[in-house]
Residue, then its C-alpha position, 0 to 999 in steps of 0.5 A: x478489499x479485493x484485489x487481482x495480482x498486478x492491479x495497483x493497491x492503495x491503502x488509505x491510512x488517518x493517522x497523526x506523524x510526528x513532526x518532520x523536517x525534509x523529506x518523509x518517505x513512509x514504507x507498509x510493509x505487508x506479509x500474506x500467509x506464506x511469509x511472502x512480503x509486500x511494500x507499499x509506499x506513499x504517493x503524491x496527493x494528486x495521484x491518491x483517491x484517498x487523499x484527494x477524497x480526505x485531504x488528512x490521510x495518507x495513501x500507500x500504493x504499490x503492486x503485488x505480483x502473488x496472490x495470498x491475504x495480506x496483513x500490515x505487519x509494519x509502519x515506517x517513516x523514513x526521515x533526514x534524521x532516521x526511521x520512525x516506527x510507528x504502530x501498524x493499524x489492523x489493515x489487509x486486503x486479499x490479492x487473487x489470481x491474475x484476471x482471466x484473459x479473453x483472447x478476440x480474434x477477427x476472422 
C-alpha cells in the first residue's frame, strides 16, 4: 500500500492476544530503509475501517512525516502487568513525498 507523507496510516492486523486484565495498549513499530522509525498504535473501533469491516481485527493507526518503504520490525502489548512481544507479521507499506499542492488564485 501506498501512501503520501502526513496522510493517516492504518494497518490491519488478525491475530490472537493473549489474555489481559485492564487496559491493553498495542505499539508497531515500523523502520524504513534509512533506519528511520515509525510508531503506530491502535485505535478505537469506531474509529477503524478494518475493524468496523471485521470485528476480530486490530487497527494501527498513526502518521508519517518521512517518506521511505517501511517494514514491521516489532509488535508490543503493553499491559498493567508489563509488555508482551509478540511476532510481527510480515507488513509494510510505502510513504511518498508530500502530494503536490495546487495554489487557486481569483483574479
Amino acid at each position: 500500500m501506498t501512501y503520501a507523507v502526513g496522510e493517516t496510516i492504518e494497518v490491519c492486523l488478525e491475530f490472537d492476544l493473549p489474555p489481559t486484565r485492564g487496559i491493553r495498549r498495542i505499539v508497531g513499530t515500523f523502520v524504513n530503509e534509512r533506519g528511520e522509525t515509525l510508531e503506530l498504535n491502535d485505535v478505537p473501533a469506531r474509529m477503524s475501517e478494518c475493524v468496523l469491516q471485521e470485528p476480530s481485527q486490530t487497527a494501527l493507526q498513526g502518521r508519517a512525516d518521512r517518506p521511505g518503504s517501511y517494514e514491521m520490525r516489532q509488535l508490543k502489548v503493553k499491559h498493567l502487568h508489563g509488555v508482551t512481544h509478540v511476532d510481527p507479521p510480515e507488513i509494510g507499506f510505502e510513504i511518498r513525498g508530500a502530494p503536490e499542492v495546487v495554489r487557486w488564485h481569483l483574479a
